[in-house]
C-alpha positions as CSV (number, residue, x, y, z in Angstrom):
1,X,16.0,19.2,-18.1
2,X,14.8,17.5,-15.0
3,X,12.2,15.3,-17.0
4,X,15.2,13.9,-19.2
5,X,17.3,13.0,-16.5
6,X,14.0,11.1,-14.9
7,X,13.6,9.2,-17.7
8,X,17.5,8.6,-18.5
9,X,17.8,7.5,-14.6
10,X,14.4,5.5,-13.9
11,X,15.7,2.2,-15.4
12,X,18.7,2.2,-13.5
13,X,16.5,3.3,-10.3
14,X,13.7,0.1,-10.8
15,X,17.4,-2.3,-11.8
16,X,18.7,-0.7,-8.0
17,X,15.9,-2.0,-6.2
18,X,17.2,-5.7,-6.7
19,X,20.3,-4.7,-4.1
20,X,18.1,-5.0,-1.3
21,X,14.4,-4.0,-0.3
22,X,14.4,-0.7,-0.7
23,X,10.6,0.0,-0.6
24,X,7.2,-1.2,1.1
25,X,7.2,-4.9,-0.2
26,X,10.6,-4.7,-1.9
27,X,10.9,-4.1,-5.6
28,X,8.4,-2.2,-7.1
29,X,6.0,-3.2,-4.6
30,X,6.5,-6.9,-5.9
31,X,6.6,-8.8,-2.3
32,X,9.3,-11.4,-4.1
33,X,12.7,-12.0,-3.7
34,X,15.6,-13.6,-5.1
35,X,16.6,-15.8,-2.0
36,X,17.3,-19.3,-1.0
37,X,17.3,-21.2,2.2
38,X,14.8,-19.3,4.4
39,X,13.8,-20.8,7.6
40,X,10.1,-22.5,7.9
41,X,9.8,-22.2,11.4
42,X,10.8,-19.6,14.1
43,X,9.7,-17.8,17.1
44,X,11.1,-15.6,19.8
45,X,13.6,-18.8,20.4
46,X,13.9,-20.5,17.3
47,X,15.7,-19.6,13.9
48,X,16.3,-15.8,16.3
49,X,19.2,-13.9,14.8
50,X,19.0,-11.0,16.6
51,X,15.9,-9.1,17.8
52,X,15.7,-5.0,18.6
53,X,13.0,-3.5,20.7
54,X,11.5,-0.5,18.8
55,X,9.0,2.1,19.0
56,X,5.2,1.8,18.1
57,X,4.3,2.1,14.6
58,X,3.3,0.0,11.5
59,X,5.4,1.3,9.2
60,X,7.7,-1.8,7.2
61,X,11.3,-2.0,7.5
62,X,13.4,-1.4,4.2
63,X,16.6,-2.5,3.8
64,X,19.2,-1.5,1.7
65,X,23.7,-1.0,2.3
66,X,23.9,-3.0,5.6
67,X,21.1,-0.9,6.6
68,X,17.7,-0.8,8.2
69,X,15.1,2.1,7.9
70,X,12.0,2.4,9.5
71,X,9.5,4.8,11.5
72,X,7.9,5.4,14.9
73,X,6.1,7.6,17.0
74,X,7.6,8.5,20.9
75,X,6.1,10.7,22.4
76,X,5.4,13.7,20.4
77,X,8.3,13.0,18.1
78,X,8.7,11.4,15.1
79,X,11.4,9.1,14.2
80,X,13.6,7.7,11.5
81,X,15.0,5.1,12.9
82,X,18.7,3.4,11.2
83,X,19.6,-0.2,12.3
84,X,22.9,-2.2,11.4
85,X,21.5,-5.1,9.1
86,X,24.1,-8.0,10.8
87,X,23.2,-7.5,14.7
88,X,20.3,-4.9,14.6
89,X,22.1,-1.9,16.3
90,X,20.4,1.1,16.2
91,X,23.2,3.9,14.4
92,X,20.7,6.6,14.4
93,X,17.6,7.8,15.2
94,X,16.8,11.4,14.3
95,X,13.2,13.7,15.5
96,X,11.0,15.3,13.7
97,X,8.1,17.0,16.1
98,X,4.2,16.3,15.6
99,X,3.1,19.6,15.6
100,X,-0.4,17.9,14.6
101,X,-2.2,15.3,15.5
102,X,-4.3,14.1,12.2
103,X,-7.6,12.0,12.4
104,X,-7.5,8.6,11.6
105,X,-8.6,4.9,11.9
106,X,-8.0,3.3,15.1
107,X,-6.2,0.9,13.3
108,X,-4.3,3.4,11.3
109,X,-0.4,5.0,13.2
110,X,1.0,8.6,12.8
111,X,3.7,6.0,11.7
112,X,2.5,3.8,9.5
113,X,4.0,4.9,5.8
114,X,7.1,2.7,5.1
115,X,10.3,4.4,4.0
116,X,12.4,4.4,0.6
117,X,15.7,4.1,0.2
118,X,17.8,5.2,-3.0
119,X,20.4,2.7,-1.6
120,X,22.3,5.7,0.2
121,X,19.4,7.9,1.6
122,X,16.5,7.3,3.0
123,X,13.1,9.1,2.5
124,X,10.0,9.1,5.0
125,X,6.9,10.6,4.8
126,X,4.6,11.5,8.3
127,X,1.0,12.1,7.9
128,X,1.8,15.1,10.8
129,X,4.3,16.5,8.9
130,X,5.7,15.9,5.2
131,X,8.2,14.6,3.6
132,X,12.0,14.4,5.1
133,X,15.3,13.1,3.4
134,X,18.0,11.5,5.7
135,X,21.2,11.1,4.5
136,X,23.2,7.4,5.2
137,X,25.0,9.6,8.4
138,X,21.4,10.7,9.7
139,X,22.1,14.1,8.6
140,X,19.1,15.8,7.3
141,X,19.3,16.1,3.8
142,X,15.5,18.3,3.0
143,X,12.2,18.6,4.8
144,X,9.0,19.3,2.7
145,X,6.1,19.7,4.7
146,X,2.2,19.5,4.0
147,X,-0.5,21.0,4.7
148,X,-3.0,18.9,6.9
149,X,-5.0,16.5,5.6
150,X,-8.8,16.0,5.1
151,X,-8.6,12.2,5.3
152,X,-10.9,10.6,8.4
153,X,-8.7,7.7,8.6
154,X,-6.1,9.4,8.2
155,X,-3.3,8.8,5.2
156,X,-1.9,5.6,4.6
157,X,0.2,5.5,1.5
158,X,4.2,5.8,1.3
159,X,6.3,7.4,-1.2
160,X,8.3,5.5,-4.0
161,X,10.9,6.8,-6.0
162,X,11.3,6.4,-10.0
163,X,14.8,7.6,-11.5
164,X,15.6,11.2,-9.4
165,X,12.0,11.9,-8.6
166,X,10.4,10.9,-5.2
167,X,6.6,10.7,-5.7
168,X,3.5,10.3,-2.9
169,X,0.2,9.7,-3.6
170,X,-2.3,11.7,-1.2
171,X,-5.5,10.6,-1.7
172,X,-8.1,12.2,1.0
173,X,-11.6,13.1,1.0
174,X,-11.2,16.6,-0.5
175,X,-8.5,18.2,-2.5
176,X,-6.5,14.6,-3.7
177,X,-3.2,15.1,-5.3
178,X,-0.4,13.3,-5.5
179,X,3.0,15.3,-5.7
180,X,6.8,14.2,-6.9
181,X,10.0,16.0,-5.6
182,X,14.0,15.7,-6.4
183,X,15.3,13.1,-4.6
184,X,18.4,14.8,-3.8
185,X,16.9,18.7,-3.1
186,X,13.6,18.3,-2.3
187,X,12.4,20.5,-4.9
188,X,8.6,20.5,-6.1
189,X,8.7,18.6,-9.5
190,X,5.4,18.4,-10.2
191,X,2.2,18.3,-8.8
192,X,-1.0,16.8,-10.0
193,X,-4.5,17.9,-8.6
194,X,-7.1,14.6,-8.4
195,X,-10.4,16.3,-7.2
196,X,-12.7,13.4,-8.3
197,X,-10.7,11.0,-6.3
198,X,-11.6,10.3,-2.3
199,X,-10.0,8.9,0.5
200,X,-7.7,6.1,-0.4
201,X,-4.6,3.9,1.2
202,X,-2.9,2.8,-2.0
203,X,1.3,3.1,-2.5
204,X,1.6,3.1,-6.6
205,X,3.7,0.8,-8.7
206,X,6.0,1.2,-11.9
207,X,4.6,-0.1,-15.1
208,X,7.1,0.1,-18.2
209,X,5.0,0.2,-21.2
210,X,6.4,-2.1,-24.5
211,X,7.5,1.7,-25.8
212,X,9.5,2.5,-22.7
213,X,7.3,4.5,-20.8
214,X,7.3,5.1,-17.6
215,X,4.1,4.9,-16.1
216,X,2.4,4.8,-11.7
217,X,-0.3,2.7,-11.6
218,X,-2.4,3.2,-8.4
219,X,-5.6,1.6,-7.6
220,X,-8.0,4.2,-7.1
221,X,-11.6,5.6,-6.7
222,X,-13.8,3.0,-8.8
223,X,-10.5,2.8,-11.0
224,X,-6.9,1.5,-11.8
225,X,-5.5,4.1,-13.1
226,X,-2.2,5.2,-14.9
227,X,0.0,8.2,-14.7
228,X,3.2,9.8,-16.4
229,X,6.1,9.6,-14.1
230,X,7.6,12.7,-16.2
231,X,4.6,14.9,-16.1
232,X,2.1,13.3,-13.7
233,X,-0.7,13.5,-16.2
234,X,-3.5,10.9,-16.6
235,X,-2.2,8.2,-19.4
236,X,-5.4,5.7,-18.8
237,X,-8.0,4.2,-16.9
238,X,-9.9,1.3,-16.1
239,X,-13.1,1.6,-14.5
240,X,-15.1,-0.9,-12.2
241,X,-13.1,-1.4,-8.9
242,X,-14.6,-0.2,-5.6
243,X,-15.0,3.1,-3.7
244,X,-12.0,2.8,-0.9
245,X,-9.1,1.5,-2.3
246,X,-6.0,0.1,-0.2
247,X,-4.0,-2.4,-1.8
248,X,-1.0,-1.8,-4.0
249,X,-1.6,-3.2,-7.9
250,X,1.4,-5.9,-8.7
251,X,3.4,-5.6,-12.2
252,X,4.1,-8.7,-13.8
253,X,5.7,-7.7,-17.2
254,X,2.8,-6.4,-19.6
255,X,0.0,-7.4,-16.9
256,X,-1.1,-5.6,-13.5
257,X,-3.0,-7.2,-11.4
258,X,-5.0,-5.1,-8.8
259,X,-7.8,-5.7,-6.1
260,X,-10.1,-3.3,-4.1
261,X,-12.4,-4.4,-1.4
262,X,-14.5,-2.1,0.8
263,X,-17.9,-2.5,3.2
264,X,-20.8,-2.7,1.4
265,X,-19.3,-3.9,-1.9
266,X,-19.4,-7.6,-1.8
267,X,-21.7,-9.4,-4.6
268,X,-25.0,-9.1,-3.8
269,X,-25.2,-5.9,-1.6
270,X,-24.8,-3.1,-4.6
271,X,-28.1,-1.2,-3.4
272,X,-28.3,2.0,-6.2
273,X,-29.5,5.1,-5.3
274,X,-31.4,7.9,-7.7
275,X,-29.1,11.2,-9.1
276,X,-28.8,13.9,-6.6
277,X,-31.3,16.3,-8.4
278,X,-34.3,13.3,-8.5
279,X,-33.5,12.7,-4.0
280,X,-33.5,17.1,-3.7
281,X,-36.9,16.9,-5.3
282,X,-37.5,14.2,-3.3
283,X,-36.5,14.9,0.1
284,X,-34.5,18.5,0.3
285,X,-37.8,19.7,2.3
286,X,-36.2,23.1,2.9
287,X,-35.0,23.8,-1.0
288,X,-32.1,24.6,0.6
289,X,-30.0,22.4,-2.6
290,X,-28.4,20.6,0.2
291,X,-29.0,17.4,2.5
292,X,-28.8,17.5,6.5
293,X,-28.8,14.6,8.3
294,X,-32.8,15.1,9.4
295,X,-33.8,14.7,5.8
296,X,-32.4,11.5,5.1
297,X,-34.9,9.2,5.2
298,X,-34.9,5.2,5.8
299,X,-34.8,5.3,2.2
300,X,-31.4,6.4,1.6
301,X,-29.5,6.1,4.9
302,X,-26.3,4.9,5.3
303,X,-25.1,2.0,7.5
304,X,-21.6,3.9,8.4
305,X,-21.1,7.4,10.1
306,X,-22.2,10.4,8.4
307,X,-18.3,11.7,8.1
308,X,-17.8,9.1,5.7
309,X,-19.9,10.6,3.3
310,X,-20.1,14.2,4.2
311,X,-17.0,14.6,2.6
312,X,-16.5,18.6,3.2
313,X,-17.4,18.0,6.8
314,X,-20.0,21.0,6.4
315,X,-22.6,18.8,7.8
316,X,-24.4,18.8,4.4
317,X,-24.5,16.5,1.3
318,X,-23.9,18.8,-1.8
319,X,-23.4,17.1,-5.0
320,X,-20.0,15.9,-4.7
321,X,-21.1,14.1,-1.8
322,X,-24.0,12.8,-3.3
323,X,-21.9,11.3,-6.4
324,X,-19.3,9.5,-4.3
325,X,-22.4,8.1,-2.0
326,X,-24.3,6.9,-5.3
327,X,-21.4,5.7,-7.0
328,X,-20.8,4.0,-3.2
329,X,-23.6,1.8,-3.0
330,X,-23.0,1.0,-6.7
331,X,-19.7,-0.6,-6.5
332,X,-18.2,-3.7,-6.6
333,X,-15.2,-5.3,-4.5
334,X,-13.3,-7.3,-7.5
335,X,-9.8,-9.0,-8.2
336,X,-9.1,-7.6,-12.0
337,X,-6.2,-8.1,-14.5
338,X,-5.7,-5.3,-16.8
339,X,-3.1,-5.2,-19.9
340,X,-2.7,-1.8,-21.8
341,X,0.2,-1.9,-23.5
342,X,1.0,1.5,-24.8
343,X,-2.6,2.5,-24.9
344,X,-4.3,5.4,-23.6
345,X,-7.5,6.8,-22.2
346,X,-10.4,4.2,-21.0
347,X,-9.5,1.0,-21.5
348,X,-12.3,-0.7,-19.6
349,X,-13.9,-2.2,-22.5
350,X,-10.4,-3.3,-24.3
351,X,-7.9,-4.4,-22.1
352,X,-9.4,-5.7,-19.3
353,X,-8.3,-9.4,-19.0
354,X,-10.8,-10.6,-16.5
355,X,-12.6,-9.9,-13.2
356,X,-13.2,-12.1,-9.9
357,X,-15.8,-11.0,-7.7
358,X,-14.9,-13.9,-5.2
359,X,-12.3,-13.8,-2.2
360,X,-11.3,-10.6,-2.4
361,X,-8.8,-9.1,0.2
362,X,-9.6,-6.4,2.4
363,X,-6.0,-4.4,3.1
364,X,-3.6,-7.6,1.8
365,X,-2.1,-6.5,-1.3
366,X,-2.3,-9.3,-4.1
367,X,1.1,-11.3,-4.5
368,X,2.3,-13.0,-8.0
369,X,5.1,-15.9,-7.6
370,X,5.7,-18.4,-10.2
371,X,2.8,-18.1,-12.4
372,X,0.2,-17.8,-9.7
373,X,-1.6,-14.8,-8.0
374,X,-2.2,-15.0,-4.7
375,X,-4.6,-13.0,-1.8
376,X,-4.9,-13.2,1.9
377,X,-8.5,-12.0,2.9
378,X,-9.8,-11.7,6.7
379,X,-10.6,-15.3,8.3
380,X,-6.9,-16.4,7.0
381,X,-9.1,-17.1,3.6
382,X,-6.0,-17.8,1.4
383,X,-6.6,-18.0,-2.4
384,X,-4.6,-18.8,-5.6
385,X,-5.8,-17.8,-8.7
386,X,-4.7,-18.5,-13.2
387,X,-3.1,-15.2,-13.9
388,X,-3.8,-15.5,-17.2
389,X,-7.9,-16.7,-16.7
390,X,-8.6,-15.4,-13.5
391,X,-10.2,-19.3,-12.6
392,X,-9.5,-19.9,-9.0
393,X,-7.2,-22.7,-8.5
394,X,-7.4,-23.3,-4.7
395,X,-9.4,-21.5,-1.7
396,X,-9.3,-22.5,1.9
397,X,-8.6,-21.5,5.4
398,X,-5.2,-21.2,6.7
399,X,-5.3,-23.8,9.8
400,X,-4.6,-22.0,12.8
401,X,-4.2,-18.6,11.0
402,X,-8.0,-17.8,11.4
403,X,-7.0,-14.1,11.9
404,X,-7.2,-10.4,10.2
405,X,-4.6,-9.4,7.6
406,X,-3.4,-6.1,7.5
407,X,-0.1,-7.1,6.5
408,X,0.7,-8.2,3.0
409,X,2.0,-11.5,1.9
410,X,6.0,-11.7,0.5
411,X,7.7,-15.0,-1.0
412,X,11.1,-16.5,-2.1
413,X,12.6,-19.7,-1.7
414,X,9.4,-21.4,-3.0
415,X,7.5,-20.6,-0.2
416,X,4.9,-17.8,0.5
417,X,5.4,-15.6,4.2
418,X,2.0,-14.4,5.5
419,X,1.6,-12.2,8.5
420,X,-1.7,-11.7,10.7
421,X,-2.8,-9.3,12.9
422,X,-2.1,-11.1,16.4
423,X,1.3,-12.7,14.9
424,X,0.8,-15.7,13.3
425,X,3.2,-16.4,10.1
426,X,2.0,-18.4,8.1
427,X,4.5,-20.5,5.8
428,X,2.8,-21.8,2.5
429,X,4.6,-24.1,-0.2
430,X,3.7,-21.9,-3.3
431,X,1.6,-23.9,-5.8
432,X,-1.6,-23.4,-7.3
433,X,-2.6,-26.3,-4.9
434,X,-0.7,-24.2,-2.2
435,X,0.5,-26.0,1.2
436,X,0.6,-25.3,4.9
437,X,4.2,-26.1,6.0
438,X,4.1,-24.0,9.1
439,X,2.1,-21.1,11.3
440,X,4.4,-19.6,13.7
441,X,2.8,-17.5,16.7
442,X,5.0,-14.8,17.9
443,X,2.0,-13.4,19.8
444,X,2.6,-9.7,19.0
445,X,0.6,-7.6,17.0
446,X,1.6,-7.5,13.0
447,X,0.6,-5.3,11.1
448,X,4.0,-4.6,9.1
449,X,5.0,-6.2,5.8
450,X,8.0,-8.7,6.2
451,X,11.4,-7.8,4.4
452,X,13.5,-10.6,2.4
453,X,17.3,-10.2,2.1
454,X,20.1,-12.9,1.5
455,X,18.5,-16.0,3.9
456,X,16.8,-13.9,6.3
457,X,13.7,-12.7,7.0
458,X,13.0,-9.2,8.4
459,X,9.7,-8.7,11.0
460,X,8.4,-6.0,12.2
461,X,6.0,-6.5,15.5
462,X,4.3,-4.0,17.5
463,X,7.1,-4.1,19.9
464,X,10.2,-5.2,18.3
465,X,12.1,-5.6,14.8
466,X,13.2,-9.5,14.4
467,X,15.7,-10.7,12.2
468,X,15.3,-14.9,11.7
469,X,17.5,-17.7,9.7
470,X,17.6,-21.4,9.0
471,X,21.9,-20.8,9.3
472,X,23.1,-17.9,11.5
473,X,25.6,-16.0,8.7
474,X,26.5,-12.8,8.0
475,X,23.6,-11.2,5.2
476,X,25.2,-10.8,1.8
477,X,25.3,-7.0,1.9
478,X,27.3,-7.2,4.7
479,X,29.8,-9.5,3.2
480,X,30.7,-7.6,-0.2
């Protein structure tokens, strides 16, 4: 019964998202919105409508009712925070206690999943918990936690929600799954078991295929890959992107575009390695069927920490390990276009559109606007490419934006928004022969995607939630 109402619901769920920006980067993860009048510059003093100080975490806000969501860490707690969308009031903030502390990057926050929002409740996922419903009130709807996670940067992607079901992806070195529960009780849908997939940051996408179907699409390991949103099963796959995937893929009617970058992937530095039976015979010098790290020889080390690739953490290299390693210093970081249709199984050889091997962004997710794909890559390297070819149409520097991106370009009102990590916004005309019309410095750290509602602009900092307009007026949820 439950799969019939998900399907009978879903459309009206991906038509809901338009209301506000109810997810990380808005409607199905598209960073674009339907908005007019945006300011170009703004600062701290300039285009300000209101500003809240907030606790740390990366986490994006999500807005949706007259209402902000987003999470933090303070102290040992964390929170769900609630914010009035006109003035930035905090209504509510509500606790849930890290009873665990998991590893991660330095980069990476015990708060750094953004939020969903059904348009009435709000659901938030904490790498040191679960997964907790809030009602509009604050109440506490459900809690579902999880068992701690083998991920040694810890977890990075957030939940979405298709129709009734709320789905999360949990990619980590062993024992991947990803998981979808009733929105409204919390109960356990479905869950799917990924054991060939490793660590992994990316937040999946809807894809409705020309039959109707329902379908997440999540870059993954060496893969785009597709899954029922009923069932959670495998649909299809296309091989050939790189080994640690963090960027979301972007639907643009029967297209997805998707990118994957990781170290030791870029063109030219694919250094193979033999099977893990021909390196045993090779170097195993106790026959012990296992590697420790005194066997490794110049030969095959590896230029990162042995974590990375031990994946058990037994302080061996079995097979498992071995074939992620090999299949490691194999891949390639790529931009790709992929359009299945209603197709299933491996597509690589039949609907792949193109690849691009050049520019690719390291955490940025890609952004389509108007007929052209854009990335953000480290060094403020800002390129637009031909959906339909691939061809590059324009790649340069952003001038004074020569910075790290974690956070991931958004656009309306013909004009691109991109965020780096010390605070500098960078305001593009969007055109295949893109423009610098501004870079504003708020000199904070940015690692949160910005929001886009009515004329305003919604930034999250590493010390305070901003709210900025060209005219100061009430947004247009608050007004119905």
């Amino acid at each position: 019964m439950w799969l019939r109402q998900i399907i009978l619901t879903a459309a009206a769920g991906m038509a809901a998202f338009g209301a506000g920006w109810p997810s990380f980067r808005g409607e199905n993860g598209s960073g674009v919105a339907d908005s007019t009048g945006l300011p170009v510059e703004f600062s701290q003093t300039k285009n300000l409508v209101w500003q809240t100080v907030v606790p740390g975490g990366t986490s994006s806000p999500v807005l949706s009712g007259g209402r902000i969501f987003l999470t933090a860490l303070e102290g040992k707690q964390l929170l769900t925070i609630c914010l009035r969308l006109s003035d930035g009031k905090i209504l509510w903030r509500q606790p849930v206690e890290q009873t665990r502390a998991e590893s991660r990057h330095k980069l990476n926050h015990a708060a750094s999943a953004t939020p969903v929002t059904d348009g009435k409740n709000v659901y938030v996922f904490f790498s040191d918990f679960g997964l907790v419903s809030y009602g509009a009130d604050g109440n506490r709807r459900w809690a579902y936690p999880l068992a701690p996670f083998s991920n040694l940067h810890g977890m990075g992607a957030s939940p979405i929600l298709a129709g009734n079901a709320l789905i999360l992806v949990c990619d980590q070195d062993t024992g991947s799954y990803m998981l979808a529960l009733h929105k409204d009780t919390g109960k356990l849908l479905w869950r799917t078991e990924r054991p060939e997939i490793v660590h992994g940051f990316s937040t999946p996408t809807i894809f409705q295929t020309p039959s109707g179907e329902q379908q997440l699409i999540i870059p993954t390991s060496y893969m785009l890959a597709s899954y029922s949103v009923q069932t959670g099963k495998e649909v299809w796959r296309v091989r050939g992107l790189t080994w640690q995937l963090k960027t979301i893929a972007v639907v643009s009617g029967d297209t997805i575009y998707a990118t994957g970058w990781a170290p030791g992937a870029d063109p030219g530095q694919a250094n193979p390695v033999a099977a893990f039976e021909e390196v045993l015979a090779e170097i195993d010098t106790n026959k012990d069927g296992l590697l420790a790290p005194s066997e490794i020889t110049p030969k095959y080390k590896h230029s990162g920490s042995w974590e990375a690739i031990d994946l058990d953490h037994d302080g061996f290299l079995n097979a498992r390990d071995w074939s992620f390693f090999r299949a490691r210093r194999s891949s390639s970081n790529v931009t790709i276009a992929v359009r299945p249709g209603d197709a299933k199984g491996d597509l690589t050889q039949t609907h792949l559109l193109w690849r691009n091997e050049r520019y690719v962004p390291q955490v940025s997710s890609p952004l389509f606007y108007r007929d052209v794909l854009y990335t953000i890559k480290d060094g403020g390297i800002l390129t637009s490419l031909n959906p339909a070819t691939g061809a590059t149409y324009k790649t340069a520097r952003v001038p004074g934006a020569l910075d790290n991106y974690y956070s991931s370009p958004v656009a309306a009102d013909g004009k691109l928004y991109v965020g780096s990590e010390t605070g500098k916004v960078s305001v593009i005309r969007a055109q295949g022969d893109w423009e610098v019309l501004a870079v504003n410095n708020l000199d904070e750290p940015l690692y949160a995607t910005p929001a886009i509602v009515g004329n305003r602009i919604y930034l999250r900092t590493g010390r305070a939630l901003y709210c900025f307009a060209s005219v100061a007026q009430d947004p247009p949820e608050e007004r119905r």
